[in-house]
N, C-alpha and C positions, 0 to 999 in steps of 0.2 A: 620461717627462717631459712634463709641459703647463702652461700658460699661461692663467690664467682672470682675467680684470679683472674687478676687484672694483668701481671708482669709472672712470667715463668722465671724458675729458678733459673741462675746463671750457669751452674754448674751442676753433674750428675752426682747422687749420693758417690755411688762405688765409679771405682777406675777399673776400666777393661785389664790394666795390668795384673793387679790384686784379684778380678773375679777369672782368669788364664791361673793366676798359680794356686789361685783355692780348687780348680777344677783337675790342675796339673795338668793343662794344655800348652803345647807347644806352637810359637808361630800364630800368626792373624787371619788365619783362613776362615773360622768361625766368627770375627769380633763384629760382624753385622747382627747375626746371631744373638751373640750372646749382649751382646748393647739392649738388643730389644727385652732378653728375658730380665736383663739389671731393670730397666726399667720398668718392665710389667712387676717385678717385687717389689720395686719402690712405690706404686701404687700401692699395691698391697700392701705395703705397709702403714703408708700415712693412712690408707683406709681403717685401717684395723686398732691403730693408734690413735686415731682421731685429730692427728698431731700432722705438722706441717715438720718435714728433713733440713730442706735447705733454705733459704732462706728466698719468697714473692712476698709481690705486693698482692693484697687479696679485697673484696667488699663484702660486708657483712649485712645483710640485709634483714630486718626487723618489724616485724608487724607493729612493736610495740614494746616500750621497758614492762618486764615483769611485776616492777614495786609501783607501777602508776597509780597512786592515791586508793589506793586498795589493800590488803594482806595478801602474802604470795598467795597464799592456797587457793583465794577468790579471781588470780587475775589468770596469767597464763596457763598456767597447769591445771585442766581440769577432764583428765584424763582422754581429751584428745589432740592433745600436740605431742611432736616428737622434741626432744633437745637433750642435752646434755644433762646425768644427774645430778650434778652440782647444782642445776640452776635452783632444786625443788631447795637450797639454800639462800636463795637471795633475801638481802633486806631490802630496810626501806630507803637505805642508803647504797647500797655496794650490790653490784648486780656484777656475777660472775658471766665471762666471756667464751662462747664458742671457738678462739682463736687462741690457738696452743702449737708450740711456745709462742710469747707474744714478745715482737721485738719491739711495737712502737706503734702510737695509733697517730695517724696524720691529719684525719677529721673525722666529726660525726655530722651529720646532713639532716636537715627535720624536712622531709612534705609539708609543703604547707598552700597555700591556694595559688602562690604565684609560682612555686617548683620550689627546689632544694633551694633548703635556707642553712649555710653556716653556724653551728649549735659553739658559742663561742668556748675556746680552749680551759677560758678560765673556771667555764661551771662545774670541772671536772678535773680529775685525777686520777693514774690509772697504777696499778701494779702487779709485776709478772710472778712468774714457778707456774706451776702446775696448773694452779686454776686459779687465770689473770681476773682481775675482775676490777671494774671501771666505777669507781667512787664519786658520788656527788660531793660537791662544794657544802659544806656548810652554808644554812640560809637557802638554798637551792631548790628546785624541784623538777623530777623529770620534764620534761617537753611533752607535747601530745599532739603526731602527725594528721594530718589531716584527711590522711585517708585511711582503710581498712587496712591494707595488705602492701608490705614492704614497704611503710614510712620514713623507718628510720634507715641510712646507709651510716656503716660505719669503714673507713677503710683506715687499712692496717699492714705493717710489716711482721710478718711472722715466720719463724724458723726456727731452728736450734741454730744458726748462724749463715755466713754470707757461702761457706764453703761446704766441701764433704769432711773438713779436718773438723768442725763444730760438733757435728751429731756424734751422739754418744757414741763409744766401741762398741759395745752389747748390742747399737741398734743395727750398726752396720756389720755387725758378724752375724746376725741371725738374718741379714738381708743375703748374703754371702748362703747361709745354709740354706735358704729359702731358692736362689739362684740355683745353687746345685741339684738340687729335689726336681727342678721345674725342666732342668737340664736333662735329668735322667730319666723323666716321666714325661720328655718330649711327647706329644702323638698320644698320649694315654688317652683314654676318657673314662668321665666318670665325673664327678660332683663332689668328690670328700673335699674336705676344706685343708688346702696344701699349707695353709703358715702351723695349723695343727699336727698336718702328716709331716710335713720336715722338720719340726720341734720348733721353730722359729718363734711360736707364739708364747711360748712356757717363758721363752729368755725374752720376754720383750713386756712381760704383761702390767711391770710396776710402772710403765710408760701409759702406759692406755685408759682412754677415757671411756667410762663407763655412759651407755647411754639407754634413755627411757624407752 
């Protein structure tokens, strides 16, 4: 399983305005600077989240559905794959999705001997929160790619919305407290883990996806 963006966010979580008066810097002589460290916590975040801020287009690539004519525990999880712990949930119907929040899925693709084949809209059904998860049709049965590795593409809109106004406040204030820590411990070195050392992780953690 991986995770390839396709189209970058339009816009940056935090405003250089808002991350000047959280630090109570005066004047633009730093905001190259400090652009870069906004956005090295916004990695940090979605990394730690598991979760997508603003709103790209992304592709989800799949060796294979979890429920394929087997019981979860026999298919993919057999203690050596990595993925999200929801998935050790899936049925035989409703297969939970690595792509959080999810704004909207625009197709799924099957390998098949002649290339990507259009898996049509109708055999399926999708619904979002926390842990989105892609429903078969009644009557229906998964697909089965035709090759080992990365059969299935799923591509998909995902975010907390199109702006930085969508994402939560608590995500974007622990991003804020995250920037100051990274600010002030400019030049440090050392390996502790900073969304811990600057507390960012504590206010953020009923967001975060737990993984295997």
């Amino acid at each position: 399983m991986h995770i390839e963006t396709l189209t970058p966010p339009a816009a940056d979580t935090l405003l250089l305005d808002e991350v000047r008066g959280h630090l109570r810097l005066d004047g633009a002589d730093d905001d190259a600077g400090l652009a870069t460290l906004a956005r090295t916590a916004e990695g940090l975040m979605e990394n730690y989240l598991g979760a997508a801020l603003v709103a790209r287009d992304v592709a989800l690539y799949l060796d294979g559905f979890p429920a394929l004519g087997m019981a979860v525990h026999e298919c993919w999880w057999q203690g050596t794959r990595e993925g999200p712990i929801n998935w050790l949930h899936a049925s035989p119907q409703s297969l939970p999705l690595p792509l959080r929040p999810l704004i909207s899925i625009a197709s799924i693709e099957i390998w098949q001997a002649e290339g990507w084949q259009t898996w049509d809209a109708s055999n399926y059904s999708t619904s979002s929160g926390r842990i989105p998860l892609l429903h078969l049709t009644s009557g229906v049965g998964w697909p089965a790619p035709a090759r080992a590795r990365s059969g299935i593409r799923i591509t998909a809109r995902v975010g907390f919305g199109e702006n930085w106004n969508a994402v939560p406040e608590v995500i974007r204030h622990a991003m804020l407290q995250l920037v100051a820590y990274l600010y002030t411990h400019r030049g440090d070195e050392g390996a502790d883990d900073v969304l811990v050392s600057s507390g960012a992780a504590q206010m953020v953690n009923a967001y975060r996806q737990v993984k295997l």
